[in-house]
Backbone of each chain as ProteinMPNN parsed JSONL, in Angstrom:
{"seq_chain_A": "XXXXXXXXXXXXXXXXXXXXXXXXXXXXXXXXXXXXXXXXXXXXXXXXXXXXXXXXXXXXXXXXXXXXXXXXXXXXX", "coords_chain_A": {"N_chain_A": [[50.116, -22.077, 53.436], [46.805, -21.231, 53.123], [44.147, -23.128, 52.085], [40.536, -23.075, 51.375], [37.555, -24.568, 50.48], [34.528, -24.163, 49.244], [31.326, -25.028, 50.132], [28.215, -26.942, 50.251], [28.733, -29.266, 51.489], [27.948, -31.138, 49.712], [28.122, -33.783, 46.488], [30.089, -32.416, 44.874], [31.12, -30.429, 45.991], [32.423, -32.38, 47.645], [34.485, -33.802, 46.145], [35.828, -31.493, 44.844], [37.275, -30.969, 47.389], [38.406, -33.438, 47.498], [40.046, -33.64, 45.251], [41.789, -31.612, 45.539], [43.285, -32.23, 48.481], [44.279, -34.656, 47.268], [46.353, -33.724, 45.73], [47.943, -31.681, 47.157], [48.834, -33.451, 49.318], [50.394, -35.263, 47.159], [52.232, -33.332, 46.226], [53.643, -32.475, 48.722], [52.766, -30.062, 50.057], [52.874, -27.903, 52.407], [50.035, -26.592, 53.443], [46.689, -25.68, 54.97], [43.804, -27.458, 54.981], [40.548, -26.337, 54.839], [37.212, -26.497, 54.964], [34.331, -25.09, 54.304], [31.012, -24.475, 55.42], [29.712, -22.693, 56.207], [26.931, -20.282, 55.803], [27.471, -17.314, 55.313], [29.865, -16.681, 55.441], [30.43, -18.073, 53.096], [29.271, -16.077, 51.434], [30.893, -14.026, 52.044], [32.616, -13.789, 50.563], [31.835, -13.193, 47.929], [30.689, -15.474, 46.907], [28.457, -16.643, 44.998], [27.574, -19.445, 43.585], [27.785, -22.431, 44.535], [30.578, -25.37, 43.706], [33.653, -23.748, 45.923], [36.625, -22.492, 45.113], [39.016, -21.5, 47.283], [42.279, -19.692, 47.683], [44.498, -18.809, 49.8], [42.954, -16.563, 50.265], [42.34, -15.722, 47.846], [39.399, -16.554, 45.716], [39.265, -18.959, 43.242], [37.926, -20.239, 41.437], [34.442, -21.371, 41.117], [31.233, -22.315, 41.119], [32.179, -24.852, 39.211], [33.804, -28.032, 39.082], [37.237, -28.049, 39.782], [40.171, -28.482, 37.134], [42.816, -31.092, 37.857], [44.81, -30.644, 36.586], [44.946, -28.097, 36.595], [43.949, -27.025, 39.66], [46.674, -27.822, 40.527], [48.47, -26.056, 39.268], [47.651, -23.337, 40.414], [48.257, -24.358, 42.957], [51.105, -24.061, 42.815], [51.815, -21.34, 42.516]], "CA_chain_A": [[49.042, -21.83, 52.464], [45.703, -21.817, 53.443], [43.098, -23.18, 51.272], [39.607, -23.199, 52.085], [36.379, -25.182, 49.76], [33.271, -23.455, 49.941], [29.887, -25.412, 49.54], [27.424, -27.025, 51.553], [29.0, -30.886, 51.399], [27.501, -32.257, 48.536], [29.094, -33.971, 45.81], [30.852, -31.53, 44.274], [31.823, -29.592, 46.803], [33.25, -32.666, 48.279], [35.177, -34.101, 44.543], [36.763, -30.268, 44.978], [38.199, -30.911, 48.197], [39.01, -34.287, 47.344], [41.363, -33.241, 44.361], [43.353, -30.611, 46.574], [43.88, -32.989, 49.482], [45.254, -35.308, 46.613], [47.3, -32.814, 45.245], [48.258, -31.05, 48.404], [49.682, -34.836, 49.681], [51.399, -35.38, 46.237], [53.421, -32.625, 46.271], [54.321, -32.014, 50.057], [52.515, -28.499, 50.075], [52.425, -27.158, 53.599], [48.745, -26.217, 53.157], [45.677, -25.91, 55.835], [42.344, -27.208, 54.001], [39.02, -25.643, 55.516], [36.018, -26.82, 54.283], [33.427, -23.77, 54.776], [30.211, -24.527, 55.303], [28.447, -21.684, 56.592], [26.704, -19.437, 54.561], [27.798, -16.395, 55.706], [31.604, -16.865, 55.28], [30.712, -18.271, 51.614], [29.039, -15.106, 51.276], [31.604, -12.955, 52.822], [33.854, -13.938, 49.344], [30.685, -12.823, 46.694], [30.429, -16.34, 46.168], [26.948, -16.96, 44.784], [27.571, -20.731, 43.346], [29.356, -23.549, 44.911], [31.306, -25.3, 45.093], [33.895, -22.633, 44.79], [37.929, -22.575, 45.849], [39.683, -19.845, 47.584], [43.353, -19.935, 48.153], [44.899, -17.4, 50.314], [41.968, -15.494, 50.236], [41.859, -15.611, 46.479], [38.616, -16.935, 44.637], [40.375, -19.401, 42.17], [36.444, -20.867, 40.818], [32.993, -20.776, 41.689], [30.235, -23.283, 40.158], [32.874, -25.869, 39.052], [35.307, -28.591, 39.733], [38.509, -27.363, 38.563], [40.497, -29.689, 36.531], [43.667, -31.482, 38.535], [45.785, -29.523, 36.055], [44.464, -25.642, 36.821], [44.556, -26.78, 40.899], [48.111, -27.99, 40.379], [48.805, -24.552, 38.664], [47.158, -22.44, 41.406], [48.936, -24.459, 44.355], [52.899, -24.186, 42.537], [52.314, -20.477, 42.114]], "C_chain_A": [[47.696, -22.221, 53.081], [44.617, -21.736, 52.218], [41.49, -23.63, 51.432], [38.405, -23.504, 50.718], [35.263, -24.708, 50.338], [31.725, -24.162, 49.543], [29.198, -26.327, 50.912], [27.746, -28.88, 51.749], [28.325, -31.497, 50.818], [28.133, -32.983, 47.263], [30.216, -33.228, 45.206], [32.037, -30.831, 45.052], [33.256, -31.016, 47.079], [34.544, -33.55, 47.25], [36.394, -33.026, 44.646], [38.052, -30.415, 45.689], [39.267, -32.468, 48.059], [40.671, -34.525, 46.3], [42.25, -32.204, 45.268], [44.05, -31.4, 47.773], [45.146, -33.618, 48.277], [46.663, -34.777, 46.08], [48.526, -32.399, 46.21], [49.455, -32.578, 48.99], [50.715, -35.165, 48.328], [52.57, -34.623, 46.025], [53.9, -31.896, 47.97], [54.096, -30.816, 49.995], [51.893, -28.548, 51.515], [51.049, -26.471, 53.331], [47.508, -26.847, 54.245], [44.115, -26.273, 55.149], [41.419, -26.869, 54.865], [38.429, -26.213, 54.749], [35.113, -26.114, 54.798], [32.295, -24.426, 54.256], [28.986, -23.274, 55.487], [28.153, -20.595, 55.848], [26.939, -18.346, 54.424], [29.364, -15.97, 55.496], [31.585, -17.099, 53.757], [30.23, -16.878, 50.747], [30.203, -13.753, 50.92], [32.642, -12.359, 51.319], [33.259, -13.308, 47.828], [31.101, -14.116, 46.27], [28.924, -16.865, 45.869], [26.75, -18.601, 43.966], [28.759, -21.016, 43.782], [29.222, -24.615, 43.82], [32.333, -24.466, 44.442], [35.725, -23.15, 46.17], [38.801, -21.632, 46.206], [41.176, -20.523, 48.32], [44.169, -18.792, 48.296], [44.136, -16.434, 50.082], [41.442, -14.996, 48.959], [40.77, -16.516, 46.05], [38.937, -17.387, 43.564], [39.033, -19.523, 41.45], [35.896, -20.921, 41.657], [32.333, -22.007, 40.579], [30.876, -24.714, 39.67], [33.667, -26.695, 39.727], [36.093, -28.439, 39.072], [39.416, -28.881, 38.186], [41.997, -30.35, 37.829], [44.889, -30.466, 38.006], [45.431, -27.948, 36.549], [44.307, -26.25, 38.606], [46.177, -26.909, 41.058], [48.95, -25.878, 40.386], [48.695, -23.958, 39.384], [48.374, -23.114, 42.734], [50.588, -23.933, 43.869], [52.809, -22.686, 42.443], [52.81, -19.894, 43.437]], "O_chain_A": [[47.479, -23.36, 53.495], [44.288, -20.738, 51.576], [41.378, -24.835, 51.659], [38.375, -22.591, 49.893], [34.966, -24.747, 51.532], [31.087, -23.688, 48.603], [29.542, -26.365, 52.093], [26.848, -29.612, 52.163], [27.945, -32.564, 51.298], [29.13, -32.291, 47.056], [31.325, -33.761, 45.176], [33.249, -30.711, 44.874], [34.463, -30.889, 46.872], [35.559, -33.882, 47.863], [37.581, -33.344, 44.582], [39.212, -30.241, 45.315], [40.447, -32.586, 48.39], [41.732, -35.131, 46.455], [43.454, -32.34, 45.485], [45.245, -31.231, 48.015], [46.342, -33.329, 48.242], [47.754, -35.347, 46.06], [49.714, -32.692, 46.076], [50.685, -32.529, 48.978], [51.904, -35.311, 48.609], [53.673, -35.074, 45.718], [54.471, -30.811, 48.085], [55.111, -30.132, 49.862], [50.802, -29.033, 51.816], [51.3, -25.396, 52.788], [47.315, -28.051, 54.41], [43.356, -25.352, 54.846], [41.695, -27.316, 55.979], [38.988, -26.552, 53.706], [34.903, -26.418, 55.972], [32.247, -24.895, 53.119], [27.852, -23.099, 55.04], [29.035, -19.966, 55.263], [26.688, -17.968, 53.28], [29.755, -14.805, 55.43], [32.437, -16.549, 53.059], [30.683, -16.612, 49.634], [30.301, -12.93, 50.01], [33.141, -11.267, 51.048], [33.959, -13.021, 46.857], [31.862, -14.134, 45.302], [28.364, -17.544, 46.729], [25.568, -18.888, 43.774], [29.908, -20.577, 43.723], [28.204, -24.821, 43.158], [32.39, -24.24, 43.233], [35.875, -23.704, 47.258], [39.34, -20.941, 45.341], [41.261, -21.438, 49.139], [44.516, -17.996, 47.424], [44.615, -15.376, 49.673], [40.518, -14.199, 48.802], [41.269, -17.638, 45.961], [39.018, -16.571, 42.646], [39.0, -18.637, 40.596], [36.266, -20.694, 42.809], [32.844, -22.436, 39.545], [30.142, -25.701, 39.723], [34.221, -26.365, 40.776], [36.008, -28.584, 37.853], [39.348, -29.974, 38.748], [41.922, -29.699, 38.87], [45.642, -29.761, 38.678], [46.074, -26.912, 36.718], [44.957, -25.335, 39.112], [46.814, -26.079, 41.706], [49.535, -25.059, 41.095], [49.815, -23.492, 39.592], [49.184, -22.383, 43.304], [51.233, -23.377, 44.758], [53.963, -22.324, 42.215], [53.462, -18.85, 43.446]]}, "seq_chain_B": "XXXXXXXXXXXXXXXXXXXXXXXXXXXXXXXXXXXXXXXXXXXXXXXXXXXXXXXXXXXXXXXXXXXXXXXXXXXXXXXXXXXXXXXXXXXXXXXXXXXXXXXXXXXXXXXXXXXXXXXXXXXXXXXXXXXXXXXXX", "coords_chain_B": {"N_chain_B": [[17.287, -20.332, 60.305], [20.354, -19.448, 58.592], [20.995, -15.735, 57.378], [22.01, -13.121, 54.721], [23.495, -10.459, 53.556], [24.035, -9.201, 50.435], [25.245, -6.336, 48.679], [22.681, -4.94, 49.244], [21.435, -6.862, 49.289], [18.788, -9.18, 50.824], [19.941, -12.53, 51.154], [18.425, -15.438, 51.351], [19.633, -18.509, 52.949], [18.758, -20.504, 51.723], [18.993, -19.331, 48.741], [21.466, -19.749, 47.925], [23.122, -20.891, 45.446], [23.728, -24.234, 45.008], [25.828, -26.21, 42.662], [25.436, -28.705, 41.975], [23.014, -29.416, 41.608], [21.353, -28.384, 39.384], [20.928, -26.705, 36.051], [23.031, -23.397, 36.051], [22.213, -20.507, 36.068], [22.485, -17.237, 35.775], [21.795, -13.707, 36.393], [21.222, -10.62, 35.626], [20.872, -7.562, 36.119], [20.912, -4.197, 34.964], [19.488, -1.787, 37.118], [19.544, 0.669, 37.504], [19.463, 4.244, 37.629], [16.6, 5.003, 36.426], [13.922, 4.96, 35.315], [13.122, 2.361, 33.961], [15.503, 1.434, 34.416], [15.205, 0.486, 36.872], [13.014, -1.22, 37.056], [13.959, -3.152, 35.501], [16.014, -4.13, 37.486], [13.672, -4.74, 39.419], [12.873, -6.867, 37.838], [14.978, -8.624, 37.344], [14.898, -9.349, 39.999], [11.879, -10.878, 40.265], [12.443, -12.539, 38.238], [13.933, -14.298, 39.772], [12.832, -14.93, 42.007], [10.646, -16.91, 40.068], [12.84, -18.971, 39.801], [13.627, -18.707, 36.853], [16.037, -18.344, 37.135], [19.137, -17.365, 38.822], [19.694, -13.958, 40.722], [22.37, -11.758, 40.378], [25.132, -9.565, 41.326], [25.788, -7.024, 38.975], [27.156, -4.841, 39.661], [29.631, -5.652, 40.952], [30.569, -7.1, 39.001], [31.589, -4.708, 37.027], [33.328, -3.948, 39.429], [35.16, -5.6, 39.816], [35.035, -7.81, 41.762], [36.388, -10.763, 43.095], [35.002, -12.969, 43.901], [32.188, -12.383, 42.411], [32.741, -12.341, 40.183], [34.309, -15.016, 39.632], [31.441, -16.838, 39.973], [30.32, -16.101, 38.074], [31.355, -16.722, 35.611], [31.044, -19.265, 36.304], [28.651, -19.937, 35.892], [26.445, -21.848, 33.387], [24.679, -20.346, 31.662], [23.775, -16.741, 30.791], [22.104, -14.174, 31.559], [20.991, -10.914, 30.779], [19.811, -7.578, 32.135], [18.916, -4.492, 30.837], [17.88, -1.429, 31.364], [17.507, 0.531, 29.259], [18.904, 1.569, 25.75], [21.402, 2.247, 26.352], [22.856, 0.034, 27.309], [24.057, -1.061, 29.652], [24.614, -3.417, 31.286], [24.752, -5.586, 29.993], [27.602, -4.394, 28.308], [29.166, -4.222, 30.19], [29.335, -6.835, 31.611], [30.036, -8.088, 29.112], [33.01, -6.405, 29.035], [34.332, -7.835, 31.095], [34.83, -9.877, 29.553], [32.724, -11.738, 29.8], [30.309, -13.849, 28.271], [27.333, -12.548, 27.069], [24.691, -14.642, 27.006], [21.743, -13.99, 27.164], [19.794, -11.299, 25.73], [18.105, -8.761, 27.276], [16.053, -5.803, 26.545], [14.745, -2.78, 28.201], [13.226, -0.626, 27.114], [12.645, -1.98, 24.801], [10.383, -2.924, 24.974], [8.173, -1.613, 25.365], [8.486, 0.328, 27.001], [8.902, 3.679, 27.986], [11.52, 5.843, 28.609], [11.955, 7.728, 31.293], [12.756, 9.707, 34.1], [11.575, 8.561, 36.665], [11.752, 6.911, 39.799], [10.3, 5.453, 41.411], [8.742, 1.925, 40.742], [5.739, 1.456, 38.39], [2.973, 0.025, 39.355], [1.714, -1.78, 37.475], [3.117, -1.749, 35.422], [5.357, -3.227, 35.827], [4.116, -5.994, 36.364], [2.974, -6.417, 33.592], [5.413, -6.297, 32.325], [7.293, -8.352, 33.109], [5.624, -10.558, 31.86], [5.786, -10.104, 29.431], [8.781, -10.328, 29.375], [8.963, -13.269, 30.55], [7.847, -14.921, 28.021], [9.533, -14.491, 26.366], [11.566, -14.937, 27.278], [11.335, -17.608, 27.437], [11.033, -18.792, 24.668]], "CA_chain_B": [[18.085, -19.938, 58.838], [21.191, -18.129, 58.221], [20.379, -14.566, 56.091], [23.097, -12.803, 54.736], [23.268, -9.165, 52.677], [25.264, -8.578, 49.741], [25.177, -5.499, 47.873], [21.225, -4.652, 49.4], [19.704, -7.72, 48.94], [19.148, -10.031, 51.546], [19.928, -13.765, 50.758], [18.189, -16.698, 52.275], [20.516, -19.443, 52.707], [18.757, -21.584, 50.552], [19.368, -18.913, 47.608], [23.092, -19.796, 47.423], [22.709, -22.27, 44.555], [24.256, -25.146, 44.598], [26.036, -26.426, 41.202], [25.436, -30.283, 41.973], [21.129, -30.019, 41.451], [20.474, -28.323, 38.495], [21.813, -25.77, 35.481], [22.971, -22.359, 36.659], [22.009, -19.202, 34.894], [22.867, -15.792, 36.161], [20.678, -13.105, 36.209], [22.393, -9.542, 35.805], [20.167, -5.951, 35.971], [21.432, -2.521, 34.961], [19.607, -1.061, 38.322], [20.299, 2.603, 37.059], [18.753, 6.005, 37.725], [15.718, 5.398, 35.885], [12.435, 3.928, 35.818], [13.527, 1.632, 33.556], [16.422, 0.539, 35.355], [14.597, 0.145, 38.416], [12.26, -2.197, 36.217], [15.424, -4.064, 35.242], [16.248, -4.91, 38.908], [12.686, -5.543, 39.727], [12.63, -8.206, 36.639], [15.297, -9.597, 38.213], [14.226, -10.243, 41.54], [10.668, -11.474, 40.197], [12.834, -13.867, 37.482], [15.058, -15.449, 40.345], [11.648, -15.98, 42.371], [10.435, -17.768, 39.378], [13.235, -19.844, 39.712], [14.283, -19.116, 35.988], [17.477, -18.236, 36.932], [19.363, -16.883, 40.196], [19.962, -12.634, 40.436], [23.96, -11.496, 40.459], [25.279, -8.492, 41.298], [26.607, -6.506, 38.003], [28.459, -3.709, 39.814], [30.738, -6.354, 41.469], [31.474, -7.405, 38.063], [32.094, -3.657, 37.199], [34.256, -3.905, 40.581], [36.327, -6.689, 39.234], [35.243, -8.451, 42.434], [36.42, -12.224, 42.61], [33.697, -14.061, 44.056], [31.36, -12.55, 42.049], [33.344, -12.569, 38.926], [34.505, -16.131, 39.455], [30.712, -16.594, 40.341], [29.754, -15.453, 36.814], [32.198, -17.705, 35.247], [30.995, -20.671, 37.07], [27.572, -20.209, 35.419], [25.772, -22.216, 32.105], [23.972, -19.454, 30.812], [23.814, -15.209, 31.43], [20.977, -13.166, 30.537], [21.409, -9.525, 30.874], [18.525, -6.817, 31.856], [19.13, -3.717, 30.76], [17.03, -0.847, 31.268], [17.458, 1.213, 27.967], [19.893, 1.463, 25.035], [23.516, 2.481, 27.213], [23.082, -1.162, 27.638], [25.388, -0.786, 30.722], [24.978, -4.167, 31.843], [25.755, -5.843, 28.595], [28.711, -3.955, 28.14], [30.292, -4.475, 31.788], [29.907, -8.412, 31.477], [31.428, -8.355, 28.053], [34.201, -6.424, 29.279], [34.746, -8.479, 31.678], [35.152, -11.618, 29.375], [31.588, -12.697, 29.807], [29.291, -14.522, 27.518], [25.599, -13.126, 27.689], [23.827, -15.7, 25.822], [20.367, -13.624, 26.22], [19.647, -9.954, 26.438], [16.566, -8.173, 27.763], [15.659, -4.419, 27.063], [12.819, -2.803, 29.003], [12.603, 0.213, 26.253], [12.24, -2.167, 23.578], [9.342, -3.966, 25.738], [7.933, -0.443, 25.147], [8.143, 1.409, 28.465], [9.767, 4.283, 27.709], [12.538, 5.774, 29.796], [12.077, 8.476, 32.412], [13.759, 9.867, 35.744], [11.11, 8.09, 38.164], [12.871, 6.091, 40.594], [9.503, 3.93, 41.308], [8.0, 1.23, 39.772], [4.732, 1.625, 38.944], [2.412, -1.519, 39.782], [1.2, -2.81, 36.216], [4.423, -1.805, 34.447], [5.984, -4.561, 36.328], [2.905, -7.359, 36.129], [3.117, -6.379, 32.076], [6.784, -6.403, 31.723], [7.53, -9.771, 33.332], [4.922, -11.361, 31.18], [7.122, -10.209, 27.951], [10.115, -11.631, 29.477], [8.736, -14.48, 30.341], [7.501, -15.041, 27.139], [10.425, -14.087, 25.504], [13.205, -16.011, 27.899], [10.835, -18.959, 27.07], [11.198, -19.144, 23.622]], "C_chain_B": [[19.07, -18.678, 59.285], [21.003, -17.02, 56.869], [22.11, -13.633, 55.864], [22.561, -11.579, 53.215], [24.449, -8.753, 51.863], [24.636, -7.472, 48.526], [23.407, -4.719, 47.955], [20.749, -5.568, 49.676], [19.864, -8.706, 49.794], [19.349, -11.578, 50.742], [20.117, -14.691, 51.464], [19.675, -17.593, 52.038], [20.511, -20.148, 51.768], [19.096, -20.951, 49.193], [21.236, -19.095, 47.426], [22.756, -21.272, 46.653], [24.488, -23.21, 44.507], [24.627, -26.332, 43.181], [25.661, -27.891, 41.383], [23.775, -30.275, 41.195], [20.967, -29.258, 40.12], [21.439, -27.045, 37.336], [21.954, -24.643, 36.433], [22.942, -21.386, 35.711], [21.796, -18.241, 36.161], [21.991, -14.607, 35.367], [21.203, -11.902, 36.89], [21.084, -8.856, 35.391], [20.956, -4.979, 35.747], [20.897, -1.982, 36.561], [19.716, -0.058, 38.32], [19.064, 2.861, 37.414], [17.569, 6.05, 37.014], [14.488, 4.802, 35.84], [12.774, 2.883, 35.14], [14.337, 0.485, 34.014], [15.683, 0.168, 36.667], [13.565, -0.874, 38.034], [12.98, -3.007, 36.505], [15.255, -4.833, 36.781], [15.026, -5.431, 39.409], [12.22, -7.215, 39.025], [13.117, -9.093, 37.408], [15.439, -10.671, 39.331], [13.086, -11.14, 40.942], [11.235, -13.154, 39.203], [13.601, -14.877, 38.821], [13.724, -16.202, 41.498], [11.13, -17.127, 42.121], [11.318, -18.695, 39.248], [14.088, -19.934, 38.434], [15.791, -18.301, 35.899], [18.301, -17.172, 38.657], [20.037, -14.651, 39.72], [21.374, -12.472, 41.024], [24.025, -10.328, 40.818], [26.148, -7.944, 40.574], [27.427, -5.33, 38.56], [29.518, -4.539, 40.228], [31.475, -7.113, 40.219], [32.216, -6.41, 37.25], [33.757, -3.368, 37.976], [35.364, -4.856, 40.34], [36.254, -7.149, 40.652], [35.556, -9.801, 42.406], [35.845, -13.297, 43.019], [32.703, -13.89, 42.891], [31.73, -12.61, 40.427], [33.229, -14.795, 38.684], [33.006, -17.602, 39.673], [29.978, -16.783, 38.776], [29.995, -16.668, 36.083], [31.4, -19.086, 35.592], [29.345, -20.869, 36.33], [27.088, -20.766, 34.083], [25.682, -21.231, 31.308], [23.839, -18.042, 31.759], [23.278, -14.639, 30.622], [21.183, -11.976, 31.684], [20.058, -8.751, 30.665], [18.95, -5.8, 31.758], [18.031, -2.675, 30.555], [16.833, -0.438, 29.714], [19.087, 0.858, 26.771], [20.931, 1.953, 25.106], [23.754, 0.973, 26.87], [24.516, -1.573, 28.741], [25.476, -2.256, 31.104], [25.833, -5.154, 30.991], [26.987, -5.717, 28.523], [30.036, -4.717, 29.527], [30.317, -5.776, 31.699], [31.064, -8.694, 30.625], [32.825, -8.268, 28.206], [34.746, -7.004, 30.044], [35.354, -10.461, 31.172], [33.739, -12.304, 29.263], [30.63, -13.347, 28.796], [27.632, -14.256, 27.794], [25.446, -13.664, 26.656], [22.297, -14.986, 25.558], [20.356, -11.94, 26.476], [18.377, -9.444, 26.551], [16.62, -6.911, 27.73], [14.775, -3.729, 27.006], [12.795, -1.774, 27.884], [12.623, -0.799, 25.584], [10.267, -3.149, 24.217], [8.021, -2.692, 26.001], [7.081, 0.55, 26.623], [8.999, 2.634, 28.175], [10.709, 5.342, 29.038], [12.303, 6.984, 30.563], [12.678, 8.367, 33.899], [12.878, 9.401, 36.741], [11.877, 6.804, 38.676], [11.717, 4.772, 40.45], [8.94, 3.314, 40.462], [6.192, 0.948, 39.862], [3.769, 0.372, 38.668], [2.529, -2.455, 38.279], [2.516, -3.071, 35.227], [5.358, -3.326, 34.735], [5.743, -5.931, 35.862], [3.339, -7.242, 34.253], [4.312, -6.651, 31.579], [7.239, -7.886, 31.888], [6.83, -10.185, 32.662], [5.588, -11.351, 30.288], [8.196, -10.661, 28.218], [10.191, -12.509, 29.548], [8.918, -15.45, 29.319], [8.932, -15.197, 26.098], [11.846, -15.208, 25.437], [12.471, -17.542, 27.832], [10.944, -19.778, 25.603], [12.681, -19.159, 23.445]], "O_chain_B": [[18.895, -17.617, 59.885], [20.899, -17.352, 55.688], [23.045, -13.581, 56.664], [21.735, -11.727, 52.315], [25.479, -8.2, 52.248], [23.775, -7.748, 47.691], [22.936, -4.093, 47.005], [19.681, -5.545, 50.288], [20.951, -9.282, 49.76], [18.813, -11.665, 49.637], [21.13, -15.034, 52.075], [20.544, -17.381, 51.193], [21.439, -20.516, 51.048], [19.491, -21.751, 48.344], [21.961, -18.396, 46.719], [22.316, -22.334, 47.095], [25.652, -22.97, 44.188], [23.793, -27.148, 42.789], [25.605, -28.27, 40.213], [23.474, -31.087, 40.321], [20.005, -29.814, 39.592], [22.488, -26.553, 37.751], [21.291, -24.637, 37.47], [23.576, -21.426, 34.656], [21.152, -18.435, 37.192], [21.632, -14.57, 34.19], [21.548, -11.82, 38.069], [20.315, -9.332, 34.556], [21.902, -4.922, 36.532], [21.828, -1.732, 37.327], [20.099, 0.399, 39.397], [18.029, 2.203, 37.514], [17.228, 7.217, 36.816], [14.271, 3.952, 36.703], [12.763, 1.982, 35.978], [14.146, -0.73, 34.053], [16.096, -0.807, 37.296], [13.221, -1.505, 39.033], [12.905, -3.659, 37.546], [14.567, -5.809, 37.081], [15.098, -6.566, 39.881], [11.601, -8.192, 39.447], [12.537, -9.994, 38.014], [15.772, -11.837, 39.544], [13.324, -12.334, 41.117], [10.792, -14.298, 39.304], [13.743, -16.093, 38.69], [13.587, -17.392, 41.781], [10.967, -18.08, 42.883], [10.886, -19.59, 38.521], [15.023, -20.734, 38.386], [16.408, -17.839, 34.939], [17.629, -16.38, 39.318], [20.604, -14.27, 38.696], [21.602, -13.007, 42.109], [22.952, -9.732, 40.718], [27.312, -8.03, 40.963], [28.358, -4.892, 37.884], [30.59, -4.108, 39.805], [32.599, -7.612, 40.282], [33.272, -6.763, 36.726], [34.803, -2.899, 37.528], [36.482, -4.655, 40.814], [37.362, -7.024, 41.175], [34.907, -10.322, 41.498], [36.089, -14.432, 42.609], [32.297, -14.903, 42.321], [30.891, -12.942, 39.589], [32.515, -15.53, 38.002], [33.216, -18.812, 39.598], [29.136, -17.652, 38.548], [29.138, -17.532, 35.899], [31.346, -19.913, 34.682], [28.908, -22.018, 36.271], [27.393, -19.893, 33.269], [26.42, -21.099, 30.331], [23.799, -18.036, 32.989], [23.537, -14.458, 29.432], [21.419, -12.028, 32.891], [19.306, -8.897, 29.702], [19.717, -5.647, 32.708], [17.225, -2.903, 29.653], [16.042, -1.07, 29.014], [20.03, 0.106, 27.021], [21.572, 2.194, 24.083], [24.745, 0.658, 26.211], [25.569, -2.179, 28.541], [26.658, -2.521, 31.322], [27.016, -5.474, 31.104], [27.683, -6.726, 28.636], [31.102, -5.328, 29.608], [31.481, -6.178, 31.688], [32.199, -9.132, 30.815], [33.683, -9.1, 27.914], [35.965, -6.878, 29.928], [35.817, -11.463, 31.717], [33.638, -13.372, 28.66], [29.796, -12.445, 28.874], [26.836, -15.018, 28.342], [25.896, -13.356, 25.553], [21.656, -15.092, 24.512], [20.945, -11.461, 27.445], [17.541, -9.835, 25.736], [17.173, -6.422, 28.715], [13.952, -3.754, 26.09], [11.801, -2.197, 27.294], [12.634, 0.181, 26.329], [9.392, -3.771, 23.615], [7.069, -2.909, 26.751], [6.016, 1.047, 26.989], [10.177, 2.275, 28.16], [10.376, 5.398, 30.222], [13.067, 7.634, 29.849], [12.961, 7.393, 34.597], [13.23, 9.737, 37.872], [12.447, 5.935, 38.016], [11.843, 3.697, 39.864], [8.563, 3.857, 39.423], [5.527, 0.497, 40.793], [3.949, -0.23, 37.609], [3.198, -3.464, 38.061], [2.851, -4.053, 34.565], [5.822, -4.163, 33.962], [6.48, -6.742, 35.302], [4.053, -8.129, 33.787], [4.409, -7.203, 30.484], [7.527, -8.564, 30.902], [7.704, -10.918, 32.199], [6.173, -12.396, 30.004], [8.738, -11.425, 27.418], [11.093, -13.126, 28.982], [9.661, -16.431, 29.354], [9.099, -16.042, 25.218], [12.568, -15.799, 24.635], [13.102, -18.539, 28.182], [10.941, -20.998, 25.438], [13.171, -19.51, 22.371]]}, "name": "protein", "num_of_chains": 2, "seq": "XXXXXXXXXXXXXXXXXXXXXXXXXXXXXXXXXXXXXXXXXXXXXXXXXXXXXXXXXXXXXXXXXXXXXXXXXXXXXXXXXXXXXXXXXXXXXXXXXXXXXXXXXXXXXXXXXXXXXXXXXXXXXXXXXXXXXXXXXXXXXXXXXXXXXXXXXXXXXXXXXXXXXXXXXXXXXXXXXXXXXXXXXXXXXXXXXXXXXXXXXXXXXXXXXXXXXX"}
């Protein structure tokens, strides 16, 4: 699984990645995290607000931090 | 600076808003075939200048794209410019689920609608002042 956090490392962004690591380690999910900084790649997704979470190339959110429950949900599917 | 082009429009780096500093409001044009619409999109650009709110791209919500959907979503508040009474942009958020909270339309702002593509100088200067005005109250 690759999951990749898109924002420019500011709080948020980094809260985002902080809940999927946690997650990601809690349940033993084979999963690569990226943390995308460049603006061009956050682009590439039509993401116009961070911080935003793409897993497997899917756009899960944009503008928010998602709750622990709705990343949970997204990683088990 | 990195520049980057989605859907026409270039975008500085610094226009990728970041949700940590401040509300986010989305800022959707019709863009159509008409002088009107071509208003619309000019509004837009001149509103995201002003700062009161960043410009989206409504065909990608049309497109059921998922950045710019999930994009949409991710925003406070969504005001909608629509040239005339199709109200195409309106419509395409809604169906998509969206919430506009304000709507803007340039015939009622009393330009009335014809097939010129350009915009002509004052129509512009005059129209933004009523939106202003309007998205202020």
């Amino acid at each position: 699984m690759k999951i990749e956090v898109l924002g420019s490392g500011c709080a948020k962004c980094n809260k985002v990645k902080e809940i999927v690591q946690k997650l990601v380690n809690e349940n033993n999910i084979d999963a690569e995290i990226i943390k995308v900084e460049d603006i061009d790649k956050i682009l590439d997704y039509g993401v116009m607000v961070t911080p935003a979470l793409v897993i497997d190339g899917d756009v899960k959110i944009a503008g928010k931090i998602p709750s622990e429950d709705k990343v949970r949900e997204w990683l088990m599917q | 600076m990195a520049n980057a082009v989605i859907s026409g429009y270039i975008i500085m780096a610094e226009d990728l808003k970041c949700a940590c500093d401040s509300t986010n409001v989305a800022l959707f044009s019709c863009s159509g075939a008409s002088n009107v619409g071509q208003l619309s999109n000019q509004l837009a650009i001149e509103l995201t200048e002003k700062g009161v709110g960043k410009m989206m791209c409504a065909v990608g919500i049309g497109g059921e794209v998922a950045g710019l959907l999930r994009s949409a979503e991710g925003c406070d508040r969504i005001i909608a410019i629509d040239g005339c009474p199709l109200n195409c942009t309106k419509k395409t958020l809604e169906l998509a689920g969206l919430e506009v909270n304000r709507h803007i339309l340039v015939t009622d702002l009393g330009i009335k609608k014809n097939k010129d593509l350009r915009v002509k100088g004052p129509e512009l200067a005059d129209t933004l002042e009523k939106v202003s005005e309007i998205l202020a109250n």
